[in-house]
Backbone bond lengths (Angstrom), bond angles and torsions (degrees), N, CA, C in turn:
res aa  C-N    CA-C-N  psi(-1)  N-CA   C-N-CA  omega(-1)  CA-C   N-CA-C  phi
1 X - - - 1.442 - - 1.532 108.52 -
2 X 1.122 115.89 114.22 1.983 122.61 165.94 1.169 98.14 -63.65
3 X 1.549 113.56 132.96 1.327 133.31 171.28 1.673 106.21 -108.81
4 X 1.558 88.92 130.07 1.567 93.16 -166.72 1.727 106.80 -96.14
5 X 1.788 99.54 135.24 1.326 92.81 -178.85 1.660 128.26 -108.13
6 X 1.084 102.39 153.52 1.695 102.26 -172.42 1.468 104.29 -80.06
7 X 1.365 113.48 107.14 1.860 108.31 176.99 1.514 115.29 -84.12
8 X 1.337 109.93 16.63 1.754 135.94 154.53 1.305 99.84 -54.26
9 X 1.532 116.33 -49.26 1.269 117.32 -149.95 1.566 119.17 -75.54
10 X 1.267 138.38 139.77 1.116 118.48 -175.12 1.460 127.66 -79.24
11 X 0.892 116.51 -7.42 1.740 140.88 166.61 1.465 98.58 -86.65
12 X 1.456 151.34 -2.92 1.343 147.62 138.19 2.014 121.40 -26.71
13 X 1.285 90.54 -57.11 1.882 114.40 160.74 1.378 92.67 -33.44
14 X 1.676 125.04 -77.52 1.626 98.96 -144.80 1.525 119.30 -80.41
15 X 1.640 111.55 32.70 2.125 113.78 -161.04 1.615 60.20 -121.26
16 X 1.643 89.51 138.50 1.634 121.77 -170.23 1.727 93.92 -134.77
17 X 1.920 121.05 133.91 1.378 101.79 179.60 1.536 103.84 -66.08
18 X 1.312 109.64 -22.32 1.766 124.68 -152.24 1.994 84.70 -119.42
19 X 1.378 111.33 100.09 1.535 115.94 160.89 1.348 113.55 -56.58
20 X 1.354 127.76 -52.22 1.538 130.88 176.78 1.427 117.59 -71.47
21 X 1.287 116.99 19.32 1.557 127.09 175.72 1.475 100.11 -40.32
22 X 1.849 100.22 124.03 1.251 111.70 -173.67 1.780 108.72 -108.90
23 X 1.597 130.53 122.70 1.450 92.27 172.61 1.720 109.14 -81.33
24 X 1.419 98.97 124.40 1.397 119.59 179.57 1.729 119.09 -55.78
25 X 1.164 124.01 -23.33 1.263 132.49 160.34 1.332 126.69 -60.45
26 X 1.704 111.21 -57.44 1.478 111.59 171.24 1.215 123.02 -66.99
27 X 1.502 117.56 -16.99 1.569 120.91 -177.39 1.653 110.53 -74.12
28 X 1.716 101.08 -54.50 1.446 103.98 153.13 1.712 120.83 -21.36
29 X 1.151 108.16 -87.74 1.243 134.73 -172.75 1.875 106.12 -24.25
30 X 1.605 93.89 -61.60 1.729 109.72 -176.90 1.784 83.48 -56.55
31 X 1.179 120.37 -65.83 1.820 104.67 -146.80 1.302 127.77 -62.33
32 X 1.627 89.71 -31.38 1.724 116.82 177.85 1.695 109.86 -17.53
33 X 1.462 112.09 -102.18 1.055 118.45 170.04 1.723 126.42 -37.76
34 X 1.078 122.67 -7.82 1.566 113.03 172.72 1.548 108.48 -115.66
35 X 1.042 136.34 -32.51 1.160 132.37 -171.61 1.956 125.61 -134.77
36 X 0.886 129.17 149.34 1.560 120.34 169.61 1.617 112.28 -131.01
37 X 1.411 110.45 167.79 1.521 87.93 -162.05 2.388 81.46 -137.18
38 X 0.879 85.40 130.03 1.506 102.50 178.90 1.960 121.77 -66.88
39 X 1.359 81.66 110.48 2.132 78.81 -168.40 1.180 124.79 -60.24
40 X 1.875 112.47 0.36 1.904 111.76 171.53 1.375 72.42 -102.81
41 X 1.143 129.66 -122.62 1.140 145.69 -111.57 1.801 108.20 -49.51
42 X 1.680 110.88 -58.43 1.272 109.14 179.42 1.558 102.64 115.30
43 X 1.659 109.71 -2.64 1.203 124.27 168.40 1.429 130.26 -58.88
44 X 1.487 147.73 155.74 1.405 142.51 -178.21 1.454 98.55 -100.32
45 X 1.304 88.22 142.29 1.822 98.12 172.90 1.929 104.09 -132.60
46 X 1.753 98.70 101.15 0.922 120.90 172.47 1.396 126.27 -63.02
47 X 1.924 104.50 92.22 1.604 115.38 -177.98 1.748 119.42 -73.90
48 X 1.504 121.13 137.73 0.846 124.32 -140.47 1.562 93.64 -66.93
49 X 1.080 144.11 -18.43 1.212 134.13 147.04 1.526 119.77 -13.04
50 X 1.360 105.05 -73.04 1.324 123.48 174.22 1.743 120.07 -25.57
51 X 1.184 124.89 -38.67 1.273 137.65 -130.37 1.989 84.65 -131.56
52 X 1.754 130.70 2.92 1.187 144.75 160.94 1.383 116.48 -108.88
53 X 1.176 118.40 17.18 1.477 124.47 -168.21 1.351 92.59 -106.91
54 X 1.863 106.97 130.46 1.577 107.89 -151.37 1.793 89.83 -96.00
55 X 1.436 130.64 119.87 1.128 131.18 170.16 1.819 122.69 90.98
56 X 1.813 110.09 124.78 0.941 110.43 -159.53 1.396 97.36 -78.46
57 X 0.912 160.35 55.18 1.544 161.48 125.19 1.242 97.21 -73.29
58 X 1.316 132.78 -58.62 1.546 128.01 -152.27 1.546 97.53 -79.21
59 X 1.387 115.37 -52.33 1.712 124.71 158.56 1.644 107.43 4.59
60 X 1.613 81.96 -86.81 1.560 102.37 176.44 0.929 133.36 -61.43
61 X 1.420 123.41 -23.98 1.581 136.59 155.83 1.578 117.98 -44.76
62 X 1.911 99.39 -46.71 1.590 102.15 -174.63 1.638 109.54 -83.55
63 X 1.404 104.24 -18.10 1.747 109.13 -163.61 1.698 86.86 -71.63
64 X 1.321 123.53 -48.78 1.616 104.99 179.06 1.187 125.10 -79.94
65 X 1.479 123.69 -10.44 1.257 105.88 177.70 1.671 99.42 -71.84
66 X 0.886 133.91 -18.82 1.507 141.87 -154.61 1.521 87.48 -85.64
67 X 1.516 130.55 -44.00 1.396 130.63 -160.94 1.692 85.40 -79.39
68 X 1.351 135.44 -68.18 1.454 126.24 174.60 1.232 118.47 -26.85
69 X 1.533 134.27 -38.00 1.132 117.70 -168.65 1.499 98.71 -110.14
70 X 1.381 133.16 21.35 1.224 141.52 141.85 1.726 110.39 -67.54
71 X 1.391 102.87 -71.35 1.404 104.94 167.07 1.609 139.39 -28.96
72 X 1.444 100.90 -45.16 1.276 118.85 170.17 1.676 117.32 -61.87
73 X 1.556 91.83 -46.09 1.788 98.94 -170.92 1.347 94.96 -68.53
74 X 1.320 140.68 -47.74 1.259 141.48 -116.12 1.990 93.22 -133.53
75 X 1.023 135.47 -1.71 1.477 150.58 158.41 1.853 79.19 73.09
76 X 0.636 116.62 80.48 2.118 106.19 -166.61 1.887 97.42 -149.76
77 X 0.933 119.86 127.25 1.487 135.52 156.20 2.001 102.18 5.31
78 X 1.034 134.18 115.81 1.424 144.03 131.98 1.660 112.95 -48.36
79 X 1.615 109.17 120.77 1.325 104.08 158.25 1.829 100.17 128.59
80 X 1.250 107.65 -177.25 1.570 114.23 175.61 1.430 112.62 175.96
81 X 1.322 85.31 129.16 2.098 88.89 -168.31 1.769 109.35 -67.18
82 X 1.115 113.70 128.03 1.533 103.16 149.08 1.929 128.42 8.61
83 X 0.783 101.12 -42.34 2.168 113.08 -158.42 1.890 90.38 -83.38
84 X 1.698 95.79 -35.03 1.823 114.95 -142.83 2.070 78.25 -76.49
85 X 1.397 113.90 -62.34 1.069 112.81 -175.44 1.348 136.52 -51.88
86 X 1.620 102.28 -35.34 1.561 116.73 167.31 1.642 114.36 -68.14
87 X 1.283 116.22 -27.22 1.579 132.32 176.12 1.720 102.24 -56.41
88 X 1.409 104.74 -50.89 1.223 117.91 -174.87 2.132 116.44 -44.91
89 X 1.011 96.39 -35.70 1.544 122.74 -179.90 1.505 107.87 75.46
90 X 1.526 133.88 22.65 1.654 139.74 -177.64 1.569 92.36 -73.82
91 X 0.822 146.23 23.88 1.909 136.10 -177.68 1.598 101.82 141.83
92 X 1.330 101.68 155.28 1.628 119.43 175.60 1.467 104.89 -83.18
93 X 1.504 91.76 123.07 1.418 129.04 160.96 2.201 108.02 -10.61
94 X 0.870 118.34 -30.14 1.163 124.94 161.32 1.489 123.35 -77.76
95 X 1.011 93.78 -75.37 2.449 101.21 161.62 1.458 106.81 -37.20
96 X 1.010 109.50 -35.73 1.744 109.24 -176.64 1.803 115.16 -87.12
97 X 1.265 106.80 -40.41 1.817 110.36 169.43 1.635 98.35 -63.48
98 X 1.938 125.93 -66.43 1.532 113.05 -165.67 1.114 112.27 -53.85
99 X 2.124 138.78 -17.54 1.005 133.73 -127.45 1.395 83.57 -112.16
100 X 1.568 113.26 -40.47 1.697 121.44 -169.64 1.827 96.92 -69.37
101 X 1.164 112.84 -47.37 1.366 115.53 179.15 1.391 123.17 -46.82
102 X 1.539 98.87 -41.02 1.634 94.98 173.03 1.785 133.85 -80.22
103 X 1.238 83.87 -41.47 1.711 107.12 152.17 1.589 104.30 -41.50
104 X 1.176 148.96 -69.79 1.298 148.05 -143.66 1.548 87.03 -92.69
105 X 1.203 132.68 -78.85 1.269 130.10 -169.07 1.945 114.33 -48.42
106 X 1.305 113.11 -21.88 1.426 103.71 147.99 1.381 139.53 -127.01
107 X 1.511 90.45 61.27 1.731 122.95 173.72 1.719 100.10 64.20
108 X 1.038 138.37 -13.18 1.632 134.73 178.72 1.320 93.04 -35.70
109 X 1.068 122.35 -95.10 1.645 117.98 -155.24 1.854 102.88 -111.86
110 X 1.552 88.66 159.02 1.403 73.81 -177.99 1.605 106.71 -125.25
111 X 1.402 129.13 -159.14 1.538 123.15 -162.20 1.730 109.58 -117.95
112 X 0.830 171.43 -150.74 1.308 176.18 93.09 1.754 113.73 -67.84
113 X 0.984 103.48 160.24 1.644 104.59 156.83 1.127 129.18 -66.04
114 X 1.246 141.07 -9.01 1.613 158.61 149.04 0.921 116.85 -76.65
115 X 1.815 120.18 -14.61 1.524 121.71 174.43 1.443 124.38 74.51
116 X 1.727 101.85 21.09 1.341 121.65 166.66 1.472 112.98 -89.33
117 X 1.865 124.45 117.71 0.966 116.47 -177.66 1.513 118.21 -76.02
118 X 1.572 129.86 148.73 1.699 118.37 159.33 1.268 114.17 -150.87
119 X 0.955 95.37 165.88 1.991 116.20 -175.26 1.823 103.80 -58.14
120 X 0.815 112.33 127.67 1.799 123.89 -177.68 1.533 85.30 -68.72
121 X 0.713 126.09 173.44 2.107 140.32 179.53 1.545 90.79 -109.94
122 X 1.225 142.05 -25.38 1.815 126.41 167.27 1.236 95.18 -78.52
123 X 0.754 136.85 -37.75 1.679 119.21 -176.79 1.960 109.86 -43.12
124 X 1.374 97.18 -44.27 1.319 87.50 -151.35 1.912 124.90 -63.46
125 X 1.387 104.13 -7.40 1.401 119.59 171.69 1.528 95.94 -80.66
126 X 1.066 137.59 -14.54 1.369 115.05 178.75 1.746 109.02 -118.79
127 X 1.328 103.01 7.90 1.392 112.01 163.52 1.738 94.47 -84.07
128 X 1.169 119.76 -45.19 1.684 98.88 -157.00 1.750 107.17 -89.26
129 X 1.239 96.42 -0.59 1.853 97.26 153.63 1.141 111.11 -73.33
130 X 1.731 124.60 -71.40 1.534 96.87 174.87 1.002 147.05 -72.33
131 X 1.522 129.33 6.46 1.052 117.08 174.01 1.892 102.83 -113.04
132 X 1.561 99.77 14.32 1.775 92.31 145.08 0.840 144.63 -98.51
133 X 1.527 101.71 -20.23 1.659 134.54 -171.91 1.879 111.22 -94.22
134 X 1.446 103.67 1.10 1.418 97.63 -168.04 1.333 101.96 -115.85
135 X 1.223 130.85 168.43 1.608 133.34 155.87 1.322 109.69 -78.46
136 X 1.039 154.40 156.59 1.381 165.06 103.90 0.927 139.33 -12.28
């Protein structure tokens, strides 16, 4: 049964059609400088920025936010398995399993039922603190 809501109500505000409502500007903003993403293929093009980012946690932090705001542009699956990232060639296949491991085990990213990892959409306001607030 659809329960119909009163948008009288002032608790109307927090029902979102899209729960993972992203603001699309700040996500921009964070990826801009590290990464670009190619309009045939759908491929990442790792800006040399990218490749000054101190520690593969954060790596992987930026490589999905970059896949989220692929997703977003492109209405296409959030996330990327393990195999997809090592394919990528940004770190050895090892740096990338301890790096995903730590990320997940302290709530950073989380996993899907397909076992595709991605960036939560709250993260991303506290991604663009550190990587404004930090040196490189």
């Amino acid at each position: 049964m659809k329960e119909k809501i009163n948008n009288d109500d002032p608790l109307a505000s927090l029902f979102k059609d899209d729960a993972e409502d992203v603001n699309r500007k700040q996500l921009a903003d964070l990826v801009f400088p590290f990464l670009s993403i190619d309009k045939n293929t759908k491929n990442f093009s790792f800006l040399p920025e990218f490749k000054k980012i101190d520690g593969n946690t954060q790596k992987i932090e930026m490589l999905l936010a970059g896949v989220k705001a692929r997703s977003l542009y492109l209405a296409d699956l959030d996330g990327l398995l393990p195999i997809d990232m090592v394919a990528m060639g940004i770190m050895p296949e090892g740096s990338i399993k301890s790096s995903i491991k730590k990320l997940s085990e302290d709530h950073k990213i989380k996993k899907d039922k397909n076992g595709r990892y991605y960036l939560p959409s709250y993260r991303i306001s506290e991604l663009i603190e550190v990587f404004t607030n930090k040196k490189l």
